[in-house]
Each structure stands twice: as structure tokens, then as C-alpha cells.
C-alpha positions as a Markdown table, in Angstrom:
| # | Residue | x | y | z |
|---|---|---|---|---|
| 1 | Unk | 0.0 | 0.0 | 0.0 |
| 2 | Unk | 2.8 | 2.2 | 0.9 |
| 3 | Unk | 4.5 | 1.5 | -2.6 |
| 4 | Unk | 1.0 | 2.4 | -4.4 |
| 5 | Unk | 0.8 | 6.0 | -2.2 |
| 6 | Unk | 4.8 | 6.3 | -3.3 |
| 7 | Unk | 4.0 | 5.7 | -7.0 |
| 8 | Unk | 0.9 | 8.1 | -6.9 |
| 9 | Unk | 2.9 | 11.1 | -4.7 |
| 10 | Unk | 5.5 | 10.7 | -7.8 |
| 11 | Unk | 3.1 | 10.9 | -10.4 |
| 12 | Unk | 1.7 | 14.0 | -8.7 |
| 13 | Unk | 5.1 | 15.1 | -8.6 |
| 14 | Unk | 5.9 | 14.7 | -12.2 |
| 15 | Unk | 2.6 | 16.5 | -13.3 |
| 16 | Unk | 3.2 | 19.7 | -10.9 |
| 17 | Unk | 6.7 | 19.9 | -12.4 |
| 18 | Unk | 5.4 | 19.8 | -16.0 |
| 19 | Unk | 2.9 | 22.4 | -15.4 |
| 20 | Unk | 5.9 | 24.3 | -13.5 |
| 21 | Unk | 7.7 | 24.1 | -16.5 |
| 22 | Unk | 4.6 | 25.9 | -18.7 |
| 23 | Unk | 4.4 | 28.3 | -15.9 |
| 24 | Unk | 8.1 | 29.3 | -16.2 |
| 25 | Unk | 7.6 | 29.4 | -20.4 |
| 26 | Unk | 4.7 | 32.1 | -20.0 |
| 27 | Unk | 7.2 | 34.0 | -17.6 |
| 28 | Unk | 10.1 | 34.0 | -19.9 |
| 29 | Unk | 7.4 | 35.5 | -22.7 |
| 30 | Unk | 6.2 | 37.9 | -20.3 |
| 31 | Unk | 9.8 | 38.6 | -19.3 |
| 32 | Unk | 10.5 | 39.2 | -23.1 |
| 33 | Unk | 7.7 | 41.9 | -23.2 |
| 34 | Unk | 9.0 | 43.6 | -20.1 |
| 35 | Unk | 12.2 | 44.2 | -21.7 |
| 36 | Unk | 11.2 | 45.4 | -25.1 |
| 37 | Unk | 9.2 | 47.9 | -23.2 |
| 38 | Unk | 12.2 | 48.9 | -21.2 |
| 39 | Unk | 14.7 | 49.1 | -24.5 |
| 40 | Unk | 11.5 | 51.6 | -26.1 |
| 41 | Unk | 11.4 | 54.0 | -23.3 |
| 42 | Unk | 14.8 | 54.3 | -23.5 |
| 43 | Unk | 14.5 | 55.0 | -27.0 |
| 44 | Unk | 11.4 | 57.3 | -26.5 |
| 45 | Unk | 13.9 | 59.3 | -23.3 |
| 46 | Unk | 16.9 | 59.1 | -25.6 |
| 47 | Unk | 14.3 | 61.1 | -28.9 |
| 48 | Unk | 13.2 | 63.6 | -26.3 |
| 49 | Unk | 9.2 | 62.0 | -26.4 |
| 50 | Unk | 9.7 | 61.9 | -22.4 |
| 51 | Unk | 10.8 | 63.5 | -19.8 |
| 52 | Unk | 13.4 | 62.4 | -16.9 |
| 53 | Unk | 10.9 | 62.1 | -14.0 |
| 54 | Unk | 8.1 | 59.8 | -16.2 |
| 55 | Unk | 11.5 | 57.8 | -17.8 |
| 56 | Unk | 12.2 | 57.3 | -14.6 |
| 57 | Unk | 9.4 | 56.2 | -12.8 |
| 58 | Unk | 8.2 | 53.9 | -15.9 |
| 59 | Unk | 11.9 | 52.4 | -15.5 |
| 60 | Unk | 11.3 | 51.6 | -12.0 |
| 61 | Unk | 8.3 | 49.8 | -12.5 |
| 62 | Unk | 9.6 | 47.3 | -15.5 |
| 63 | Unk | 12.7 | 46.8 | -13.4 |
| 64 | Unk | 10.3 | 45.5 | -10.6 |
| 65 | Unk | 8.1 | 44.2 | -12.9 |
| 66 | Unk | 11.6 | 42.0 | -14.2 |
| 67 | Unk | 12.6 | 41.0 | -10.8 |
| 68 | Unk | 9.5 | 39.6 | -9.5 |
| 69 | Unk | 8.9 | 37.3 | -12.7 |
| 70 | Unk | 13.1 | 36.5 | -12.3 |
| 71 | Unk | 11.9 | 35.1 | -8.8 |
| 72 | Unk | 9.0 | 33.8 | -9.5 |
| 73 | Unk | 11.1 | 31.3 | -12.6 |
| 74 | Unk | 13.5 | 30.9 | -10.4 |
| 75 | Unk | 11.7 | 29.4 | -7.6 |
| 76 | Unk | 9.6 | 27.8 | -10.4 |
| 77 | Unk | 13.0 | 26.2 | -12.3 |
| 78 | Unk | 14.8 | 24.4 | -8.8 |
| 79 | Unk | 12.2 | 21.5 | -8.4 |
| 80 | Unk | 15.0 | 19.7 | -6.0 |
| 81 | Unk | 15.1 | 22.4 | -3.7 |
| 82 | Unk | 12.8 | 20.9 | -1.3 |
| 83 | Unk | 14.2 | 17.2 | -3.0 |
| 84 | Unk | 11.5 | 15.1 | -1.2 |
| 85 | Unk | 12.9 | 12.0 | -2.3 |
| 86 | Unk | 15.1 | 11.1 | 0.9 |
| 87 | Unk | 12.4 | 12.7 | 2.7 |
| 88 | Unk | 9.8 | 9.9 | 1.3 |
| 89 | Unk | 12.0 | 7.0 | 1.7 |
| 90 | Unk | 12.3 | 7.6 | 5.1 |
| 91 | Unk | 8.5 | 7.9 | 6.3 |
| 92 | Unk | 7.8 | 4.7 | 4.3 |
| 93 | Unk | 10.2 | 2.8 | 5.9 |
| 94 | Unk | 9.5 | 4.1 | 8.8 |
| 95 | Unk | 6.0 | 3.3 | 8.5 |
| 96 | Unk | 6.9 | -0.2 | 7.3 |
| 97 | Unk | 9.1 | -0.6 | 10.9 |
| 98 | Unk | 6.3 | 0.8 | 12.6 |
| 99 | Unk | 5.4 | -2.6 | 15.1 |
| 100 | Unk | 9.4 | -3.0 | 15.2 |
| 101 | Unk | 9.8 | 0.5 | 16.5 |
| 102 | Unk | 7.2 | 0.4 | 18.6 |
| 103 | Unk | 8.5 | -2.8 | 19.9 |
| 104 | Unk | 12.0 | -2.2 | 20.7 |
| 105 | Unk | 13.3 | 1.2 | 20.8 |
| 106 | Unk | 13.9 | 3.3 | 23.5 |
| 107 | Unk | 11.1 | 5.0 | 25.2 |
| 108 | Unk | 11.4 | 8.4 | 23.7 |
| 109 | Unk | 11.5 | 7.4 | 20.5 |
| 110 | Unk | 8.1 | 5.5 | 21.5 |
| 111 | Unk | 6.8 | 8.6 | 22.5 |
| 112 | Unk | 7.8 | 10.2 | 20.1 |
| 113 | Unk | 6.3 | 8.0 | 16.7 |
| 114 | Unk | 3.0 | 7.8 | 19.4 |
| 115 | Unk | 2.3 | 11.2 | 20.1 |
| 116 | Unk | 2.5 | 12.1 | 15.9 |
| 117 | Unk | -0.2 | 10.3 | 15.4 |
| 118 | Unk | -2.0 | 12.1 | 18.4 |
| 119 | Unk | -1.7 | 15.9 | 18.4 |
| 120 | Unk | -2.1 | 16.4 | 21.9 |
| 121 | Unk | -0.6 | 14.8 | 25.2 |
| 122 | Unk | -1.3 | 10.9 | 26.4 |
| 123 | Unk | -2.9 | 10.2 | 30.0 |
| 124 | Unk | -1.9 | 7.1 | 31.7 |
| 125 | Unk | -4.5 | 6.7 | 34.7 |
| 126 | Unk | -2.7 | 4.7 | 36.2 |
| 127 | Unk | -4.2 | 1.6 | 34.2 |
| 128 | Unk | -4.2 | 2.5 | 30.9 |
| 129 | Unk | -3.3 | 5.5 | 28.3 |
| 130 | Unk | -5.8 | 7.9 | 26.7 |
| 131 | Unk | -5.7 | 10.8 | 24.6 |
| 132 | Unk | -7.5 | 13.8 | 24.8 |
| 133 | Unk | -7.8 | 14.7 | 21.2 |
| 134 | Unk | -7.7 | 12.7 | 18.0 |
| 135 | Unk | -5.8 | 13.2 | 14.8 |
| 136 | Unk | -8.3 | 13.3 | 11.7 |
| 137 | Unk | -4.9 | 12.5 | 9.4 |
| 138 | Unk | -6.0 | 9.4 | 10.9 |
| 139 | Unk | -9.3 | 9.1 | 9.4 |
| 140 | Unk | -8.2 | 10.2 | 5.9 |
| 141 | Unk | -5.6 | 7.5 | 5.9 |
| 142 | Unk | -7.8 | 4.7 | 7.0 |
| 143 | Unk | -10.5 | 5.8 | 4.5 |
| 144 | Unk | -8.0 | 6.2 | 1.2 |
| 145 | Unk | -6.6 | 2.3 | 2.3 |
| 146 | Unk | -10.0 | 1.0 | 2.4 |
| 147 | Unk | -10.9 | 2.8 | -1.0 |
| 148 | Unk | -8.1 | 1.6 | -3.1 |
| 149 | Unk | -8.4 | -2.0 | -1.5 |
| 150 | Unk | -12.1 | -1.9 | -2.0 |
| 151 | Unk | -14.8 | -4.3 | -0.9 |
| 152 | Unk | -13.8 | -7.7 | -0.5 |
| 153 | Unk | -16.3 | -10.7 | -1.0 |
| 154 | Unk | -18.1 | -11.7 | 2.3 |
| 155 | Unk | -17.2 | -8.4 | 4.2 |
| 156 | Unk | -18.7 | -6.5 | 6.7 |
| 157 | Unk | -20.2 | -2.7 | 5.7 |
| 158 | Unk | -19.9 | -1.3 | 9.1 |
| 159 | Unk | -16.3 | -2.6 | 9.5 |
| 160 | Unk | -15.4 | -0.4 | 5.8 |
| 161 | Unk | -16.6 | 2.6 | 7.7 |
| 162 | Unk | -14.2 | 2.1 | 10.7 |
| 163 | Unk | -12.9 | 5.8 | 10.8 |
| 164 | Unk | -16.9 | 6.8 | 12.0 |
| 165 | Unk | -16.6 | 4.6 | 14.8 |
| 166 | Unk | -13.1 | 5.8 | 16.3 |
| 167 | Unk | -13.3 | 7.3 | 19.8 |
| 168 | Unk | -13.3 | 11.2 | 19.9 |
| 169 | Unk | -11.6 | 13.3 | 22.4 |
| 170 | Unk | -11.9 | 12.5 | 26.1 |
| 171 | Unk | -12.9 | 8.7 | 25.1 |
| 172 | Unk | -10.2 | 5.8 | 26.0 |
| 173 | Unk | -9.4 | 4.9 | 22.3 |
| 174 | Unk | -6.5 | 2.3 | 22.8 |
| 175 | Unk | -5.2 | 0.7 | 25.5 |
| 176 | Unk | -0.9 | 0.7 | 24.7 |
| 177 | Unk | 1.1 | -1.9 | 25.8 |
């Protein structure tokens, strides 16, 4: 499943970087306007059509005009400056190790993959954990998994709607061993 959501978040990936890649083509045409208009007011300043202050003041507004679609490609044209691959590797695998994390690493780093998935603070009464709040990421997960491995032959409905039937906040959702 985790391979299928890595295959999809590439695809997505390769589509926003093709229409990036249109996005920076209209820039570079609008670019190429800017500056025509610049080299003919210099010609019109350099005839005598205008005069200083409006040469001026025009001037400063192409050149702003230039530098914010020169930001704009550039941010547009560096797709690996965020490079997500490592970045994507890692949470799948760590997702995959999930149980084995949970199982045997320290207690911090228990605490620490637990308390992700919850966005506020656990309770231990003394018997058993709680949370006060409950992460809808949850929920959305849960819902694409059981969407892209559809019904299966023989199964329960209500057990396809499982996210509905999750404890809210101030419940005792799980008891954590």
C-alpha cells in the first residue's frame, strides 16, 4: 500500500513539475515583453518623447516588474530544492518498521512516533493510556486504504466505515502496551 501512495505522490510530482515548466515558459514571454518595453522607453527618453521624472518612474516599475517574474522562474525552475525523495524513503520505511519501532526502541522514540499520530498529550491513569484529542490525518488514511483495496467478497459494511466509529476526544481509544 505504501508503494502504491509512493508511486501516486511521484506521479503527482511529475505532473506539478510539468505544469511548472509551462508556468516558467509564459514567464520567460512575459519577461521578453517587459524588456522590449524597457529598450523603447529608453529610445522614446533618448528622442526627447519623455521626460526624466516619467523615464524614470516607468523604468522603475519594469525593473520590478523583471525582478519579481526572475523570482518567480526561479523558484519555479529548482524543483530539488525541497528534494523530497530522501524525505519519502524515510517515512515509508518508517511506517513499514512501525510494530518494530514500537517494539524495541527506546522509550522516547516511542513517545515520540505515538504522540504524531495524536496531536495532543497521552494520559496514563494509572491503568491504561488515553488521549485527549484525535488526529483526523488518521481518518483520511484509514478511508484512502479501504478505497483503493475496495470491498472484498463476504465483508462486513460497518467494519469499511471504521474511521466513524473511532473514539473522539476525552474517550479511551486504545489501551498501549
Amino acid at each position: 500500500m505504501l508503494e502504491l501512495y509512493k508511486e501516486v505522490l511521484s506521479d503527482i510530482r511529475k505532473d506539478s513539475l510539468m505544469d511548472k515548466k509551462k508556468e516558467v515558459d509564459v514567464l520567460k514571454i512575459d519577461l521578453a515583453k517587459i524588456e522590449e518595453r524597457l529598450n523603447k522607453l529608453q529610445d522614446k527618453y533618448i528622442d526627447g518623447e519623455i521626460d526624466q521624472s516619467t523615464f524614470n518612474s516607468a523604468k522603475t516599475r519594469y525593473e520590478n516588474e523583471m525582478n519579481q517574474i526572475k523570482e518567480k522562474m526561479d523558484l519555479m525552475s529548482n524543483p530539488n530544492r525541497s528534494n523530497i525523495e530522501p524525505k519519502l524513503k524515510y517515512a515509508i520505511g518508517l511506517i513499514n518498521n512501525m510494530d518494530t519501532y514500537i517494539k524495541d526502541e527506546k522509550i522516547e522514540v516511542k513517545m515520540k512516533l505515538i504522540s504524531s499520530m495524536f496531536p495532543e498529550k497521552f494520559v496514563f491513569d494509572g491503568k491504561s493510556y488515553r488521549t485527549n484529542s484525535y488526529n483526523s490525518v488518521l481518518d483520511l488514511i484509514h478511508q484512502q486504504t479501504n478505497e483503493l483495496r475496495g470491498k472484498e467478497k463476504g465483508e462486513n459494511s460497518k467494519f469499511l466505515n471504521f474511521p466513524a466509529s473511532v473514539p473522539r476526544a476525552g474517550t479511551q481509544p486504545y489501551k498501549i502496551i
